[in-house]
MARTI-199070 format. One line per 3 residues: number of its first residue (from 1); their letters; for each residue z, y, x of N, C-alpha, C. Coordinates in steps of 0.2 Angstrom, whole numbers. Atoms other than C-alpha are relative to their C-alpha. Layout:
NUM> a> Z Y X Z Y X Z Y X; ...
This chain:
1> xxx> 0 -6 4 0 0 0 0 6 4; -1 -6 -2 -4 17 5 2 7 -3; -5 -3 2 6 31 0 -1 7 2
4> xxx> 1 -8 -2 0 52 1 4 4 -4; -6 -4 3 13 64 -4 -2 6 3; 2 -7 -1 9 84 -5 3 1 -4
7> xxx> -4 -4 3 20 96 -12 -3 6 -3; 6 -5 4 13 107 -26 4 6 -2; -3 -5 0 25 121 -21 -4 7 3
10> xxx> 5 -4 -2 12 135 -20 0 5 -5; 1 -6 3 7 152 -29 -3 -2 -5; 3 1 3 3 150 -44 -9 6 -1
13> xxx> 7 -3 2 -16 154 -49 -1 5 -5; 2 -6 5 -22 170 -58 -5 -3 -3; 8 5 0 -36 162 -70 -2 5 -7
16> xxx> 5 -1 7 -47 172 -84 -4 -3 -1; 6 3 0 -59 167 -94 -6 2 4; 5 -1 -1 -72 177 -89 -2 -4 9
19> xxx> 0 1 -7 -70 170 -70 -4 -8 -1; 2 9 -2 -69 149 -71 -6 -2 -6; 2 2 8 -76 146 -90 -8 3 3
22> xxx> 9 0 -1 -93 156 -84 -2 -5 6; 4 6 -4 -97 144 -71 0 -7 -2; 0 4 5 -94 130 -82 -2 0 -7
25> xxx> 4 -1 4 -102 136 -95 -4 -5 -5; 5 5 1 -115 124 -97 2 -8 -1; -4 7 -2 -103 109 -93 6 -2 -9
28> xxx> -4 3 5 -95 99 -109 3 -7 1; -1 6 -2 -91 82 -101 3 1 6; -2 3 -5 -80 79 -86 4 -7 3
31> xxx> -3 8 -2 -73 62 -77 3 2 7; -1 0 -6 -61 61 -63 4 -7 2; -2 3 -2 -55 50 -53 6 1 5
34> xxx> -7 -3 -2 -37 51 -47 1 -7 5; -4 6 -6 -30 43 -30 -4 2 7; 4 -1 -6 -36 41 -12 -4 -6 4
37> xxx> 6 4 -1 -47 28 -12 -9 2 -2; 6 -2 1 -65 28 -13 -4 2 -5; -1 -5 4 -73 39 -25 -6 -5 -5
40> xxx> 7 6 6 -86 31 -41 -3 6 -1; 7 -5 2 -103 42 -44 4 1 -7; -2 -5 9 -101 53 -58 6 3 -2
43> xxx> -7 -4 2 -83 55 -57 2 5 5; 0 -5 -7 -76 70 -45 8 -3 2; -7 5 -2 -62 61 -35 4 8 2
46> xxx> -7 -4 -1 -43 71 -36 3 -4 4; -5 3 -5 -33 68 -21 6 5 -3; -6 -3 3 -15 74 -22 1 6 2
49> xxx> 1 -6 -3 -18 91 -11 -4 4 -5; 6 -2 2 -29 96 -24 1 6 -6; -6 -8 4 -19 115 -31 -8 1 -4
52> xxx> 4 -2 5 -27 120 -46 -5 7 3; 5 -2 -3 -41 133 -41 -4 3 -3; 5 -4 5 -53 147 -49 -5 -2 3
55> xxx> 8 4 -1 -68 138 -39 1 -6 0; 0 6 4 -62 122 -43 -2 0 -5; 1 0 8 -61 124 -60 7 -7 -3
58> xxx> -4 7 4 -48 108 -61 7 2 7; -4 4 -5 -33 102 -48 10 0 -5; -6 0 5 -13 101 -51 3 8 1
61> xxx> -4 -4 0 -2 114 -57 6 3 6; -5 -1 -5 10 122 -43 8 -2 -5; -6 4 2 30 113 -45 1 -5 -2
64> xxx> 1 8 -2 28 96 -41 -1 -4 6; 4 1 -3 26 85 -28 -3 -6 -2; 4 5 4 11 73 -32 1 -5 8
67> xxx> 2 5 -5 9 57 -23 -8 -3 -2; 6 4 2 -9 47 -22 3 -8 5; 0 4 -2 -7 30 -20 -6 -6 -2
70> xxx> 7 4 2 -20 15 -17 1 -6 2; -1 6 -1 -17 -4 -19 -5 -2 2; 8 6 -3 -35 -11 -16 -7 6 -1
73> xxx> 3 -2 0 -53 -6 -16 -3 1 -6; 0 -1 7 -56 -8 -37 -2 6 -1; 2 -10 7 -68 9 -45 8 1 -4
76> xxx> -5 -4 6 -55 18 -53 6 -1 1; -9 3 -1 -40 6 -53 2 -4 5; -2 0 -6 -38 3 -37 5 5 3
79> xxx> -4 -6 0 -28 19 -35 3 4 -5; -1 -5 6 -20 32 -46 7 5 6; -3 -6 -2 -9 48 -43 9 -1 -4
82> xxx> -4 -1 4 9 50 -48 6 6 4; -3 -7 -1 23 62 -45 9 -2 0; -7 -2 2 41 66 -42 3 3 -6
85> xxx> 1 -4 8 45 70 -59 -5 3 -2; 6 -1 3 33 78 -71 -3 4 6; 7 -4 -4 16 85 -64 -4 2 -6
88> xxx> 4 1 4 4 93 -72 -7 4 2; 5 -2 -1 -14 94 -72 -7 3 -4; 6 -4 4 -28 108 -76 -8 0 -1
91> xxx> 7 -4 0 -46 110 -81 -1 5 -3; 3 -9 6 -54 128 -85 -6 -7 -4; 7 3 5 -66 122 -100 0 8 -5
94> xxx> 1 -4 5 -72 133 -113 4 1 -8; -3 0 6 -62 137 -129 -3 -7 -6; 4 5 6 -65 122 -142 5 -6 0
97> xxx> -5 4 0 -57 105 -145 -5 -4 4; 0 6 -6 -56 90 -131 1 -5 -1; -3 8 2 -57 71 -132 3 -3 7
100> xxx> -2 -2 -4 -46 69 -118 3 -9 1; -1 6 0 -47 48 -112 3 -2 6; -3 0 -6 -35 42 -100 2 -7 3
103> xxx> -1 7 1 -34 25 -91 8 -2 4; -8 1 -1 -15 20 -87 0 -6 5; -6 5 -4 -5 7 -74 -4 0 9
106> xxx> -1 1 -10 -5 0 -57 -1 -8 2; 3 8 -5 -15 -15 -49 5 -6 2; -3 3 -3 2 -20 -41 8 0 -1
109> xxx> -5 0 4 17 -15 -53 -2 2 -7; 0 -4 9 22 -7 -71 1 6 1; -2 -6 0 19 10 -77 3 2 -6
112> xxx> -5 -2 7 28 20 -92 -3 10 2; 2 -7 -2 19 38 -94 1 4 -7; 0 -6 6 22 53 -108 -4 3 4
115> xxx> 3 -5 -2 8 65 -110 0 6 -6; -2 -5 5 11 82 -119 -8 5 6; 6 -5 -3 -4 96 -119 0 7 0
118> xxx> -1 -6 1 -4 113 -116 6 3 2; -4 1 1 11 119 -120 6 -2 -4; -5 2 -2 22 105 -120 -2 -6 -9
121> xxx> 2 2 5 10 99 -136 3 -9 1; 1 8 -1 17 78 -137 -8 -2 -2; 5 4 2 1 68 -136 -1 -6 0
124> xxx> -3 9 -1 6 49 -129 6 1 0; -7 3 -1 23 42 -130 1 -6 4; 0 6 -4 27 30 -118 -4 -5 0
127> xxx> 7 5 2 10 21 -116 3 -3 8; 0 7 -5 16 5 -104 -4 -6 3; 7 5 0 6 -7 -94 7 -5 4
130> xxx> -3 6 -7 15 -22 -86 -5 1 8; 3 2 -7 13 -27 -67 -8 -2 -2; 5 1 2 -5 -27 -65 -5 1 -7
133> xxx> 6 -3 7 -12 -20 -82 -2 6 0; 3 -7 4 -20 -6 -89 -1 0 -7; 4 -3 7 -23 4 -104 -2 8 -3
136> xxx> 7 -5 1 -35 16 -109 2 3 -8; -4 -3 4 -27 30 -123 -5 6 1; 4 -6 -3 -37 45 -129 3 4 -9
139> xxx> -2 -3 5 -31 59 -140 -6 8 1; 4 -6 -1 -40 77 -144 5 6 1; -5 -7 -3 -33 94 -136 -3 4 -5
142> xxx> 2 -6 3 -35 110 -146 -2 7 3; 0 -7 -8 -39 125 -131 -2 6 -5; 2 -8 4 -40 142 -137 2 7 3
145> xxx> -3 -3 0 -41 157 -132 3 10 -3; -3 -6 5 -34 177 -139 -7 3 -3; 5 -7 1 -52 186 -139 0 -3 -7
148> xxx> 4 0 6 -60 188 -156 -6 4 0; 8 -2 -1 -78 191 -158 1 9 -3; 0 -9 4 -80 211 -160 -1 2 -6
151> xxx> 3 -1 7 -82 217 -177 -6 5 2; 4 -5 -1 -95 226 -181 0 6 0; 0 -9 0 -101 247 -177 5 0 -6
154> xxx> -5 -1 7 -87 255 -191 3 -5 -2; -5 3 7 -79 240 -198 6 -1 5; -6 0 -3 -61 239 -194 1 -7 2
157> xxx> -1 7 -4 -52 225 -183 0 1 7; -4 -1 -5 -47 220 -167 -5 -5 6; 5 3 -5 -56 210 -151 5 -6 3
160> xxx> -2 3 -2 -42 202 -147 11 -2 -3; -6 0 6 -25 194 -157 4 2 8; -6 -3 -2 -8 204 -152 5 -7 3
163> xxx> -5 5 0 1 192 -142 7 3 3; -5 -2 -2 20 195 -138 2 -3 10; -2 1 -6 28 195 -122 3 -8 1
166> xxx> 0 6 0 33 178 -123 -7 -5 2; 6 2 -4 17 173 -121 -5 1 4; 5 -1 -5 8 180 -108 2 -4 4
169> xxx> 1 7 -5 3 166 -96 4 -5 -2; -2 7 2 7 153 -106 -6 -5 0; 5 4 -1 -4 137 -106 -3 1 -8
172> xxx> 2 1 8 -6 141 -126 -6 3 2; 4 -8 -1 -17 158 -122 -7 -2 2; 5 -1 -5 -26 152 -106 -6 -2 -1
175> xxx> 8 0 0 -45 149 -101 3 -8 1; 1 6 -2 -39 129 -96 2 -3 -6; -2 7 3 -34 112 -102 5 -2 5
178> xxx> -5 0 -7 -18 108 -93 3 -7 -7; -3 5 -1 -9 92 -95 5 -2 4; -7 1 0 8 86 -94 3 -6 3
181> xxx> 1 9 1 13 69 -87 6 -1 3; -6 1 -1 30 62 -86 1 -7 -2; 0 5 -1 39 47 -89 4 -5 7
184> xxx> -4 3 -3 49 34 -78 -3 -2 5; 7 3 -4 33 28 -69 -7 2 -3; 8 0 2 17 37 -73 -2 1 6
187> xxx> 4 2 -6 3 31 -65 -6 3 -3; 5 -2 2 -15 40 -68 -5 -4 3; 4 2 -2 -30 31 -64 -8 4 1
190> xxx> 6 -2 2 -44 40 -72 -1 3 -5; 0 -4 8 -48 53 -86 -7 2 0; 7 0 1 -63 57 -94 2 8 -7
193> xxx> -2 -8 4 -65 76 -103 -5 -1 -4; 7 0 3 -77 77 -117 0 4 -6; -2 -3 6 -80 91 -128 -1 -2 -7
196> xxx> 6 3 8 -84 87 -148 2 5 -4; 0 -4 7 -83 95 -166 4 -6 -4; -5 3 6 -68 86 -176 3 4 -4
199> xxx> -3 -6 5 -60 93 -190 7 1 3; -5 -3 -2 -44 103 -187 6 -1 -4; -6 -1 5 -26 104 -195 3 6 5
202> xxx> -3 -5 -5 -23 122 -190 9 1 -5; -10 1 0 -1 123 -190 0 11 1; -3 -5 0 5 141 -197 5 1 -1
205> xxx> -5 -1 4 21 147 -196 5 4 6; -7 -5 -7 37 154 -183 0 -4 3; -4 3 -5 48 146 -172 2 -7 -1
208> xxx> -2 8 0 52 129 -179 -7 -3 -1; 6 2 -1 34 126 -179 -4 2 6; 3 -2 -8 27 132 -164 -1 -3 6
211> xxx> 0 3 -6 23 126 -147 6 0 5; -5 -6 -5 40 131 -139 -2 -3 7; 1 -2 -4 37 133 -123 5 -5 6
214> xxx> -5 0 -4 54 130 -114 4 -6 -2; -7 2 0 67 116 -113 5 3 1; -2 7 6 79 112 -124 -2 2 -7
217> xxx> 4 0 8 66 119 -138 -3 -4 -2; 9 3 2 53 111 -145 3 2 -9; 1 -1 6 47 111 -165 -4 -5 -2
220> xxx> 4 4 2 40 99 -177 -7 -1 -1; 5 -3 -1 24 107 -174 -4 -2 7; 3 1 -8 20 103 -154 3 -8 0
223> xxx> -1 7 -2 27 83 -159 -8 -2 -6; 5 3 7 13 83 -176 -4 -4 7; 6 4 -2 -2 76 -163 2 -7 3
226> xxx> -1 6 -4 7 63 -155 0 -5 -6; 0 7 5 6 50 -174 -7 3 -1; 11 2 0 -15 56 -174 -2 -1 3
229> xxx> 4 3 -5 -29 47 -168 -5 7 2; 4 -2 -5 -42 52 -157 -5 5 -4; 5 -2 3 -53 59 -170 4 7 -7
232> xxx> 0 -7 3 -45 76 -175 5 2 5; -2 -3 -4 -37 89 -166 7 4 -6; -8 -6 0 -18 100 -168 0 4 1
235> xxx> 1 -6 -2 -23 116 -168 7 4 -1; -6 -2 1 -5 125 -168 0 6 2; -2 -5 0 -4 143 -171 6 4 -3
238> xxx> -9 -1 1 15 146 -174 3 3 5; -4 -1 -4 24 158 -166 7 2 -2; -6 0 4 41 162 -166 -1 8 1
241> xxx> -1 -7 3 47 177 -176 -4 3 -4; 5 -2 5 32 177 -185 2 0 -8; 0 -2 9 31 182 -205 -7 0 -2
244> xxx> 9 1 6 16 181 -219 -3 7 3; 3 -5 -2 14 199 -214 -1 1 7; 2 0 -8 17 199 -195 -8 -2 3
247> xxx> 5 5 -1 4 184 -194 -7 3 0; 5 -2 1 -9 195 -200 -1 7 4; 0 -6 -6 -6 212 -192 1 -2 8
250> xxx> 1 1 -7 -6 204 -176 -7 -6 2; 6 3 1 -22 194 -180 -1 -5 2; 0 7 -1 -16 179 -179 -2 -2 -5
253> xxx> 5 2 5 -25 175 -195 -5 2 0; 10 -1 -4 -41 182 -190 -2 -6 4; 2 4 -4 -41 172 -176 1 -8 -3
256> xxx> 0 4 2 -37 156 -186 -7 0 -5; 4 1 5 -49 159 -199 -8 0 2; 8 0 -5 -64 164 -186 0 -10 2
259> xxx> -1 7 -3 -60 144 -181 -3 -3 -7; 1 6 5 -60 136 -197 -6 -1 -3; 5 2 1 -73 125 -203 3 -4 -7
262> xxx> 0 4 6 -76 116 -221 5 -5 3; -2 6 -1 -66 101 -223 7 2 4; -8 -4 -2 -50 108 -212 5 1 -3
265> xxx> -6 -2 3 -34 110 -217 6 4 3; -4 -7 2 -21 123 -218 6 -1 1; -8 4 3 -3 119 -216 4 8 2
268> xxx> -4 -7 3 7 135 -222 8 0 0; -4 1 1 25 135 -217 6 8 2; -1 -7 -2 34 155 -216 7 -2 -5
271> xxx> -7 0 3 51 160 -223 5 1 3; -4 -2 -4 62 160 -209 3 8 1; 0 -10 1 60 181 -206 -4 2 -4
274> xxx> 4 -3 8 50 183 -221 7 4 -3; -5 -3 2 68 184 -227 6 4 2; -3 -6 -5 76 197 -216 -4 6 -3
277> xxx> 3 -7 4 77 213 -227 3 5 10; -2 -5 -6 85 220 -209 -8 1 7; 8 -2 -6 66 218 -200 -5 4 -8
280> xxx> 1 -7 6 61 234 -213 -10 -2 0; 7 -1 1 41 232 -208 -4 -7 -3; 3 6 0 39 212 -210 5 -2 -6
283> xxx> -3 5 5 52 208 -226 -5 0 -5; 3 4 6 45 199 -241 6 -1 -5; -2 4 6 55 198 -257 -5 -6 -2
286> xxx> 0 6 3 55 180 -263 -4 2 -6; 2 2 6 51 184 -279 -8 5 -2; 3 -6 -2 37 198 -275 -7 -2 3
289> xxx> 5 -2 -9 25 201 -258 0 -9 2; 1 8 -3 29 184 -252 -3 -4 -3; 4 4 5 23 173 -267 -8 4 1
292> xxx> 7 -1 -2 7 186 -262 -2 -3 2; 4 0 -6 5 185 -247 -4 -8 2; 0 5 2 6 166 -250 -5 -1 -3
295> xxx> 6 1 4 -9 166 -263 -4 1 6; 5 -6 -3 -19 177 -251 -1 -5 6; -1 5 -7 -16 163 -236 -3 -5 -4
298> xxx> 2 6 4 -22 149 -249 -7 3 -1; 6 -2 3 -36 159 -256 -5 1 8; 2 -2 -6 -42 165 -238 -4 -9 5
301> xxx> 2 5 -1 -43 145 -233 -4 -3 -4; 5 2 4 -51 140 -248 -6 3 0; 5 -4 0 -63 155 -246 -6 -6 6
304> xxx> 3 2 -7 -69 145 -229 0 -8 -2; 1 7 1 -68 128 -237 1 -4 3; -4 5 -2 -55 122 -230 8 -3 -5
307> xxx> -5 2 3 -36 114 -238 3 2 1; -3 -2 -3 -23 122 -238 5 -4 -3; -8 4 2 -4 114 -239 6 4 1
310> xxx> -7 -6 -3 12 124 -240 5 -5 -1; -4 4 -3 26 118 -232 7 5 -1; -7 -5 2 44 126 -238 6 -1 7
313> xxx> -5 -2 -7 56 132 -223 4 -5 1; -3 6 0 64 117 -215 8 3 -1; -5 -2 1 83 120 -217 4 2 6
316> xxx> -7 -3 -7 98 128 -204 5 -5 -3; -5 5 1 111 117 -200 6 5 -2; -8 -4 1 125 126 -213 2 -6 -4
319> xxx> -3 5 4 136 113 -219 4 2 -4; -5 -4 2 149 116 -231 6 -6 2; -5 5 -1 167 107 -231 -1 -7 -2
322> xxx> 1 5 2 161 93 -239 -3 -3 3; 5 1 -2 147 89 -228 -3 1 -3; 6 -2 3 135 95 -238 -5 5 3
325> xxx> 3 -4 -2 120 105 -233 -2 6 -5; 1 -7 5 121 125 -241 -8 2 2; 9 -3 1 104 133 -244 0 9 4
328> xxx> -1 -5 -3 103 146 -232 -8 4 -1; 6 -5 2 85 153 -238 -1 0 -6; 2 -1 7 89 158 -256 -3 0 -3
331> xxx> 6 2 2 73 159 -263 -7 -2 -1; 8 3 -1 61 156 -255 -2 -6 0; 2 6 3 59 137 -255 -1 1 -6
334> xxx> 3 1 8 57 138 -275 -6 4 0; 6 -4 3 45 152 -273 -7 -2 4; 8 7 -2 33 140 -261 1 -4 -5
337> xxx> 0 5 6 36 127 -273 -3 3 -6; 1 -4 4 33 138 -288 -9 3 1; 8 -3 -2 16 146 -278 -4 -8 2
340> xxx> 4 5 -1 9 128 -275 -2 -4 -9; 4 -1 7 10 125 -292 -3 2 -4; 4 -5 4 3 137 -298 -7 1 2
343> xxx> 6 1 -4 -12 136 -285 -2 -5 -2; 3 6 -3 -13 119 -287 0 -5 6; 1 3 -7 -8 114 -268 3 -3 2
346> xxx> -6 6 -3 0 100 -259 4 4 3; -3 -4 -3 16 103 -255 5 -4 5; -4 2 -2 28 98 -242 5 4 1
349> xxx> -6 -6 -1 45 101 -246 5 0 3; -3 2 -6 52 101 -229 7 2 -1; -6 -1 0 66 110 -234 6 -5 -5
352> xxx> -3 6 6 73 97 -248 0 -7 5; -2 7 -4 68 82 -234 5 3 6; -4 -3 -4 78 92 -221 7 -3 -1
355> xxx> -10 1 2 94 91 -232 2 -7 -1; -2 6 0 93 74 -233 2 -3 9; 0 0 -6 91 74 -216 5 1 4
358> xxx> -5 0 -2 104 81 -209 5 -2 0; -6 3 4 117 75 -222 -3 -6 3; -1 7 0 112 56 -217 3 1 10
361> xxx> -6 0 -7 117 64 -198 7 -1 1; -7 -4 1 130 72 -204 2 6 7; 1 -5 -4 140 85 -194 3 0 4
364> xxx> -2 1 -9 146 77 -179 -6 0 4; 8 2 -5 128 70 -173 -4 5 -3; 7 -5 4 116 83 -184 0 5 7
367> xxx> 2 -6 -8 120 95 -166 -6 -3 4; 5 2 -6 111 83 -157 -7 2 1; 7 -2 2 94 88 -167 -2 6 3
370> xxx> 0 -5 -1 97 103 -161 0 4 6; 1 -1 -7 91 114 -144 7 0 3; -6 0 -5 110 120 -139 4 -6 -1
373> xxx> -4 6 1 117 103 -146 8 1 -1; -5 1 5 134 101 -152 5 7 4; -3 -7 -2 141 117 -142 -3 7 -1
376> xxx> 3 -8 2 128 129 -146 1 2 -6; -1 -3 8 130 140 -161 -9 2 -3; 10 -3 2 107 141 -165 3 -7 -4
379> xxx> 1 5 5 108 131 -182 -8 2 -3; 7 -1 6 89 134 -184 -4 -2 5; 4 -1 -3 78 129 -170 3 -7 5
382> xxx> 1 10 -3 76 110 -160 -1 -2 4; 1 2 -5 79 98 -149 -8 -2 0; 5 4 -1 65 88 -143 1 -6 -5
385> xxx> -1 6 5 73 74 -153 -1 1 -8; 2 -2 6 76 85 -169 -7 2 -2; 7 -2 2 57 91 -168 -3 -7 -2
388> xxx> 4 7 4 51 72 -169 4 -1 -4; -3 3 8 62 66 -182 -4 5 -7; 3 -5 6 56 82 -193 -8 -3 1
391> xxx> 7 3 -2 38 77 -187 -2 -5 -3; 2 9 4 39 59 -193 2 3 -9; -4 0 10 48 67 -212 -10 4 -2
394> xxx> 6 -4 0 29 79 -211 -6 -5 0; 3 7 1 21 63 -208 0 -3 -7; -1 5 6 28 53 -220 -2 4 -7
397> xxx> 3 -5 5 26 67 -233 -7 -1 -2; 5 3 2 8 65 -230 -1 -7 -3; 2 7 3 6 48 -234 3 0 -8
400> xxx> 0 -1 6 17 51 -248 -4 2 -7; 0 -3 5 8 61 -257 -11 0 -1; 8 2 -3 -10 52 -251 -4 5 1
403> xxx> 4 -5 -3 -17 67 -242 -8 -3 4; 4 3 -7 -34 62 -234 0 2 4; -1 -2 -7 -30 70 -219 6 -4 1
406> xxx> -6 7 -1 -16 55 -219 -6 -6 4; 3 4 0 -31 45 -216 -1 -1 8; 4 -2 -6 -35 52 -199 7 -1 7
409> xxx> -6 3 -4 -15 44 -192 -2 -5 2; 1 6 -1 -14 32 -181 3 -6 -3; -4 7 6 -12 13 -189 5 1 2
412> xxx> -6 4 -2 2 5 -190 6 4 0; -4 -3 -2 13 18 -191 8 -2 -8; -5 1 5 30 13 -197 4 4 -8
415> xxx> -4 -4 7 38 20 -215 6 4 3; -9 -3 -1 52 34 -212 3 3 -5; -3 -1 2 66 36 -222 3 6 1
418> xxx> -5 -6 -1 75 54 -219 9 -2 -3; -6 1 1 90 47 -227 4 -7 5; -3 7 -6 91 33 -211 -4 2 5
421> xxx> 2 -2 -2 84 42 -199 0 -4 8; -2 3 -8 83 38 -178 6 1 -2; -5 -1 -6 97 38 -166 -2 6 3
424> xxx> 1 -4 -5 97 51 -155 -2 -3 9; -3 4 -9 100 39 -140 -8 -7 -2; 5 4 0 84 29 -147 -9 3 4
427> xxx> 7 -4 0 70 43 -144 2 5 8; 1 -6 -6 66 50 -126 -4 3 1; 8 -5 -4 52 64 -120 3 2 3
């Protein structure tokens, strides 16, 4: 066995679009080849030296060190790349969505590898190969980035969505494709990039749905893609602190809408600062502006022929003495519920499975679910554990309620009860 280790503690890379993405331009398909054995036509061989780069166009992210290791002479799996803790690696491609094939293990042991995209997006869960196997796993990315095509002479509008200080230089924004890989033993052998046109599920809403960014956040929102197959993409436009109004004055529904295509769907989930009369520019009476703005978000998807699905605000951990779970957003859940009836819209009502959710915790373990865990005081916003658990209840919802876009999950997926939910001590990322 041969064994190359480089340390990916270097400056990170400055990258626009207009820089990588125009030299690639023309390019919809790539293949690479990971390790330090001999390279296979057609693919461009990654050694572990290989720092992301605006004339590469691909390498790893700086904050890692990568190793390349090479069992035997074997195209492909003969070699593969792994890392001291997570790595993660970039290609500039062009804004659209990516079928993103990856082939897993090790000619001469066993792997174990999690890959989350972007920003921290889950897309495999622990895909293992015994000693000497492999397996070959392919999900789609969503890449996107702020511009918006210019209106036209006179009409009003923006060139490019208002993003907050939070996200500048995140992987959400940028011109790449970045990938995530972690895991007890991830082993990479080989990946294949390939752009297409699949339908989307674009994800609207704040902070519990969102890409968070940072550990010990995450959102139900950045775990949805990891129960879809290969043939639709996660498009997730959620940011935190956003409102029905915000969303739009900062042209993040522009920019969602310029995307959408027939057949798409829509998933509508706001409430959290809707109901904040103390942010004067962005509140919504429940019974008022929000039920609007609400139509106006349905009608707007519908206009574009696409589905829209409203999703009512998942719940804060407020318990009361009993263990019971208090309703901390008055009333706004009944006024999505109320506007989905009245449209006509599938509804998931995350808030109602929440409380089931929690209570079957209870309020010893219910912290766990939660980013600061049982000593934090944030009863609104989630671990990595509690964003999967809610994920699988959003899931499940679908099927309940036989959505066709249920249709586009991968088989086999087991039944979940909110009322018996995981363990905490069963689910790692």
């Amino acid at each position: 066995m041969r064994v190359f280790a480089f340390s990916r503690l270097l400056a990170p890379a400055i990258v626009w679009a207009g820089v990588v993405v125009a030299a690639q331009a023309g390019e919809s398909h790539w293949r690479f080849d990971f390790g330090p054995g001999m390279g296979v036509h057609g693919y461009q061989k990654v050694l572990p030296d290989a720092a992301y780069s605006n004339e590469a166009g691909y390498g790893f992210e700086p904050g890692a060190v990568v190793h390349g290791v090479m069992r035997n002479r074997h195209a492909l799996r003969g070699d593969f790349i792994t890392g001291d803790g997570p790595f993660l690696f970039s290609v500039a491609v062009p804004e659209g969505d990516y079928r993103v094939t990856i082939t897993f293990g090790d000619a001469a042991g066993v792997s174990e590898s999690t890959v989350k995209a972007e920003s921290r997006r889950l897309m495999l869960e622990r895909v293992t190969t015994r000693k000497g196997g492999f397996a070959i796993r392919s999900f789609v990315v969503n890449v996107r980035y702020a511009q918006l095509a210019p209106p036209p002479p006179t009409a009003p509008g923006g060139t490019q969505v208002r993003l907050n200080d939070r996200e500048q230089g995140s992987f959400t924004w940028d011109d790449k494709l970045t990938l995530a890989f972690s895991g007890s033993a991830p082993k990479i052998d080989a990946m294949e990039i390939e752009r297409v046109e699949v339908s989307r599920v674009f994800l609207l809403g704040d902070s519990t749905v969102t890409d968070q960014r940072a550990e010990p956040y995450a959102s139900w929102g950045q775990m949805l893609p990891r129960f879809f197959g290969p043939d639709i993409a996660i498009a997730n436009y959620a940011e935190s602190g956003e409102t029905l109004k915000s969303f739009m004055t900062s042209l993040r529904l522009d920019k969602v809408l310029s995307e959408v295509r027939p057949g798409d769907w829509v998933l509508i989930q706001f409430g959290h600062n809707d109901e904040k009369a103390q942010w004067p520019q962005t509140y919504a009476p429940a019974e008022t502006t929000y039920r609007a703005y609400l139509r106006t978000y349905i009608a707007e998807a519908r206009r574009l022929g696409a589905n829209p699905v409203l999703v009512t605000p998942v719940q804060r951990r407020t318990f009361d003495a009993d263990g019971h779970i208090v309703n901390s957003h008055g009333a706004y859940p009944d006024a999505v519920r109320a506007v989905a009836a009245e449209e006509g819209v599938p509804l998931i009502d995350l808030h109602a499975i929440s409380t089931t959710l929690y209570e079957a915790w209870g309020v010893e373990r219910a912290p766990l679910a939660f980013a600061l865990g049982p000593e934090g005081r944030d009863p609104t916003h989630h671990s990595d554990f509690g964003a999967y658990e809610l994920a699988r209840c959003v899931v499940q919802a679908m099927q309940d309620l036989s959505l066709p876009l249920a249709h586009h999950l991968l088989p086999g997926l087991a039944h979940f009860d909110p009322a018996h939910p995981d363990k905490p001590e069963d689910i790692s990322l």
